[in-house]
C-alpha positions in Angstrom: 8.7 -20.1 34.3 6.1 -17.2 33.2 4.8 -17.9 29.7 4.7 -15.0 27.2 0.9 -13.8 25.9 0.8 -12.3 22.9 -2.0 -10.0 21.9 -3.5 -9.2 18.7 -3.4 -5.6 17.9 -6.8 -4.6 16.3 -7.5 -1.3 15.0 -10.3 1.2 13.2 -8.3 3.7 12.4 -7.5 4.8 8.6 -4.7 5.9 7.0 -4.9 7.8 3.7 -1.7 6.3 2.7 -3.2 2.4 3.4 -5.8 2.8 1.2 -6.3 2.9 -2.6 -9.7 2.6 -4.6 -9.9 0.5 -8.0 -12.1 0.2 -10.7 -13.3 -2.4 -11.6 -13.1 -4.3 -15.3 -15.8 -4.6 -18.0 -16.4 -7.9 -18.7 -14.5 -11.1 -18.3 -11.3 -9.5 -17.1 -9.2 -8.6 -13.7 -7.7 -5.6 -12.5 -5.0 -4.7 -10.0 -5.2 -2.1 -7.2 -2.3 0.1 -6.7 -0.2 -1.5 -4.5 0.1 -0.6 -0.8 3.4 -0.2 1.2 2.7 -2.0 4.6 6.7 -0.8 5.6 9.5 -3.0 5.9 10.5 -5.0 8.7 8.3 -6.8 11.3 4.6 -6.5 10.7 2.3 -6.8 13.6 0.0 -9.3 14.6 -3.3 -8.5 14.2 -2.9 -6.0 11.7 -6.0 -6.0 9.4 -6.9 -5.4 5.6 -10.9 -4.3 4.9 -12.1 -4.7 1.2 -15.2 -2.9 0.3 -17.1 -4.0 -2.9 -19.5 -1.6 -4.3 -23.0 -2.1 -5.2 -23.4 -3.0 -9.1 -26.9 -2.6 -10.8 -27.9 -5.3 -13.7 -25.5 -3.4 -16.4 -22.7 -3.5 -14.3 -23.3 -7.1 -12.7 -26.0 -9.0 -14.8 -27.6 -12.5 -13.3 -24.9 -15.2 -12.7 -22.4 -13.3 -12.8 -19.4 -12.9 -10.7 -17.0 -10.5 -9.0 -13.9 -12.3 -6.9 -11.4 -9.9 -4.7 -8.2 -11.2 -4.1 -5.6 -9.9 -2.0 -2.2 -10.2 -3.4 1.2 -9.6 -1.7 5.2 -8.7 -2.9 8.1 -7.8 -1.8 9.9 -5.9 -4.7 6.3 -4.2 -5.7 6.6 -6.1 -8.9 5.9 -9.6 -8.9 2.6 -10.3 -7.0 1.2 -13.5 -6.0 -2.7 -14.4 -4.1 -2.1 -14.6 -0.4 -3.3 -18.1 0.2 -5.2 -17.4 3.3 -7.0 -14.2 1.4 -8.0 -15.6 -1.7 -11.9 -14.9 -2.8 -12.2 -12.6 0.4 -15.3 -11.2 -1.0 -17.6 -12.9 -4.0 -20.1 -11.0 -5.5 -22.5 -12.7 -7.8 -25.4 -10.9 -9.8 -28.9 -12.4 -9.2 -32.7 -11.6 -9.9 -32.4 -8.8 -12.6 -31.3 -6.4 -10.1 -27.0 -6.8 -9.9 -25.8 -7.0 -6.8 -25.2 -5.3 -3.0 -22.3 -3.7 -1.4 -20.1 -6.1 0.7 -17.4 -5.4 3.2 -14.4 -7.5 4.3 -12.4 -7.3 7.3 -9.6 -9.6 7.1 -6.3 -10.5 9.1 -3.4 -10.1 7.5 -1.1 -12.7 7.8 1.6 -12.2 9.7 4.1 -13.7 7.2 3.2 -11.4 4.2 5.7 -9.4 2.1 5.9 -5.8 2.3 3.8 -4.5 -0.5 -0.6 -5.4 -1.0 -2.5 -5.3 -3.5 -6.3 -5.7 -4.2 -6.6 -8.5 -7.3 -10.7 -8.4 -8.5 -11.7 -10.5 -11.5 -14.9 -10.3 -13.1 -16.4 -13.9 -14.6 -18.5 -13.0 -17.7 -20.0 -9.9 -19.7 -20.9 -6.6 -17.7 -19.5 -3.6 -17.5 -18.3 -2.3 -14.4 -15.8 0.4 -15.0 -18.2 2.7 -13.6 -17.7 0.9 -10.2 -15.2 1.0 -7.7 -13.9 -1.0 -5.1 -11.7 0.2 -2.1 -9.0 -1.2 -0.2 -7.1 -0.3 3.2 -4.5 -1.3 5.5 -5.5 -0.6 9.1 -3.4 1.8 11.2 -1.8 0.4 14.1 -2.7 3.2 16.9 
C-alpha cells in the first residue's frame, strides 16, 4: 500500500489584494489591519503570512517600550479572535535612546484558519507612532 506525501506549498509571490498596510497607535493602544480575504473553501498547506514592522525612532518607540503584532482570524469578517499559533509573531521593544529596527516575519498559516486575516498590533506605553506603518500579506499560491 503506497503512502500519500504531502507537500508544503511555499511561495514569494505578492498579491496586491493579500496585502494591507496599518498604522500604527500612539501610545498605549492597539489597532486592526484591514482584514484580508484568504477565499473560502480549503486553504493550502503551506500557505504563508509575512508581517513587516517598520523602524520607529525614540518619539515613536521610546526605551522599554513595546510593539506586539498579532495575527487574528474570522470567518464572518466581524468577530476576530488571535490565532493561537501566531500570537506576538513580531515584538518590538524600544532600547538605548535610539527606538527601534525594522523586523520581518514569515509565518505559516495554519491550516485550520477561518477565511478572513487580520494584523492585530498593540503598543505597551507612551509613544506616538501614527507616523509609522506596518504591512501585512498573504502569500500567493503560484
Amino acid at each position: 500500500m503506497a503512502i500519500a506525501t504531502v507537500v508544503p506549498h511555499v511561495s514569494n509571490k505578492v498579491d496586491a489584494d493579500l496585502e494591507t498596510t496599518i498604522a500604527l497607535a500612539d501610545g498605549a493602544a492597539g489597532v486592526n489591519s484591514a482584514s484580508i480575504d484568504t477565499g473560502a473553501g480549503v486553504h493550502i498547506v503551506g500557505r504563508q503570512i509575512e508581517v513587516e514592522a517598520p523602524a520607529m525612532n525614540v518619539t515613536e518607540m521610546p526605551d522599554a517600550k513595546t510593539m506586539i503584532y498579532d495575527i487574528q482570524d474570522s470567518a464572518d469578517d466581524s468577530s476576530f479572535a488571535d490565532i493561537s499559533e501566531l500570537v506576538a509573531v513580531i515584538t518590538q521593544t524600544g532600547a538605548g535612546g535610539v527606538g527601534c529596527a525594522t523586523s520581518v516575519n514569515r509565518i505559516g498559516l495554519p491550516a485550520d484558519h477561518r477565511r478572513y486575516v487580520r494584523l492585530s498590533p498593540t503598543g505597551s506605553a507612551s509613544g506616538d507612532a501614527t507616523t509609522a506603518t506596518a504591512e501585512v500579506r498573504v502569500l500567493a499560491n503560484s
